[in-house]
C-alpha positions, -999 to +999 in steps of 0.1 A: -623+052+239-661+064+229-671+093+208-666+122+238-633+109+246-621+111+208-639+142+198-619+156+233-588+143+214-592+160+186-577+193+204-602+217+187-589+207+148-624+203+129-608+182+102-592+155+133-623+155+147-643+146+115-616+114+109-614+107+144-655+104+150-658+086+114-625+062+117-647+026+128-665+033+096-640+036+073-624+000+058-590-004+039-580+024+010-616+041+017-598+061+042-579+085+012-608+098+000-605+119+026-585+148+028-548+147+047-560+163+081-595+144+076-567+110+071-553+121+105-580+120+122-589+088+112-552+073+122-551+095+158-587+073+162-564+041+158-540+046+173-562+063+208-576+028+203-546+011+206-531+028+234-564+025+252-561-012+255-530-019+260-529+005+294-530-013+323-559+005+339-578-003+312-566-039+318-579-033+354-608-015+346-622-048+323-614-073+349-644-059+365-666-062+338-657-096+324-673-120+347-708-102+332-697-096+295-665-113+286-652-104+254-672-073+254-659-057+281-638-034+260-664-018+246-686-013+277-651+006+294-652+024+270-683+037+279-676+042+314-642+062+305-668+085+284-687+088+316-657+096+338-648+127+314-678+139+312-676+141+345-638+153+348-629+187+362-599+187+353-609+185+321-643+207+318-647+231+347-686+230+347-714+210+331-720+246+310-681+245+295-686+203+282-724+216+269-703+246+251-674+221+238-704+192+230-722+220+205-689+230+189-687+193+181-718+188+167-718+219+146-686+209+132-693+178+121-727+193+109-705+206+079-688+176+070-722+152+068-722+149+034-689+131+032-696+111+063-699+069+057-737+060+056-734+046+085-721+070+106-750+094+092-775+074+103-757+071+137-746+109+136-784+117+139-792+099+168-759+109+181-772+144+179-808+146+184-806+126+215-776+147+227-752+112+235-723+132+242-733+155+272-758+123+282-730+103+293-720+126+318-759+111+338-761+075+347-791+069+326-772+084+298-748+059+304-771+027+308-789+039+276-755+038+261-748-001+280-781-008+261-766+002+226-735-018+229-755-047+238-779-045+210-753-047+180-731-069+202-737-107+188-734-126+220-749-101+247-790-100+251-791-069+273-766-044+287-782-048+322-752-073+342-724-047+325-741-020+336-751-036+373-712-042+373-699-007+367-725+008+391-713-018+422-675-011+409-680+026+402-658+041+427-628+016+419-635+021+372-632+056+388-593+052+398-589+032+370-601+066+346-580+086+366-548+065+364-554+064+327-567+096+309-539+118+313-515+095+297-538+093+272-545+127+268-504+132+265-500+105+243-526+120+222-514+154+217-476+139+210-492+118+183-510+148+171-482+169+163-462+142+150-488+130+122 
């Protein structure tokens, strides 16, 4: 999953979120210089990560990106779930109540940015000046994003053909969303209160 998904997945704890959104930057023992909830975050991230590819929609979902992006096609899903929430209902009633959740987000990692990895600071201010979070929900917002992925991926000169695929197989990465983010979302929560 991307950044909305796991900052959603946090369930409103500020010190989850903080390990959660900061767990790709953190190698080997690095991760306990954190505190314990920070630590939990950081595991929840890994083990959202796990669960998240060995679903089968999400199996489904990157058969349709493949053909375009191979290997990569992991991360661009990714993406698209991000998209998908954004977008979700169920999840947040109205584009005002994900813009409400997005700034609680940002403001909470605001007071952690002094013990974020150096590279997830530099990210962090992109992340928040050019709003990624509630952009996803807007298809520009997610090419942009195709675009990133593509830039630091080693094989991949543009995000264009990934992103061509998920708008021609947008209805059917759709069902595949759908058939996967509430066992995620339950998953999550049971990990949660057993950390």
């Amino acid at each position: 999953m991307n950044y909305l998904a796991h900052a959603y997945l946090s369930f409103n704890h500020e010190e989850i979120l903080v390990g959660n959104m900061i767990s790709d930057f953190v190698k080997g023992k690095k991760k306990f210089d954190y505190s314990t909830n920070i630590q939990k975050g950081i595991t929840l991230h890994r083990l959202i990560d796990e669960f998240t590819d060995k679903h089968e929609a999400t199996k489904e979902a990157k058969k349709f990106l493949k053909p375009s992006v191979g290997l990569y096609s992991g991360a661009f899903i990714d993406l698209v779930y991000d998209h998908f929430l954004a977008n979700d209902t169920n999840e947040f009633t109205s584009a005002e109540i994900l813009k409400e959740f997005i700034t609680t987000t940002y403001d909470q990692l605001k007071k952690h940015h002094d013990s974020f990895p150096e590279k997830f600071k530099r990210m962090f201010h992109y992340m928040h000046s050019q709003d990624w979070l509630f952009n996803y929900r807007f298809l520009w917002g997610a090419e942009k994003s195709f675009g990133g992925v593509a830039r630091r991926a080693v094989y991949l000169e543009t995000g264009t053909t990934a992103f061509e695929a998920f708008e021609k197989n947008y209805d059917a990465l759709k069902i595949c969303y759908r058939n996967f983010f509430p066992d995620l979302k339950k998953f999550s929560l049971s990990q949660l209160q057993t950390l």
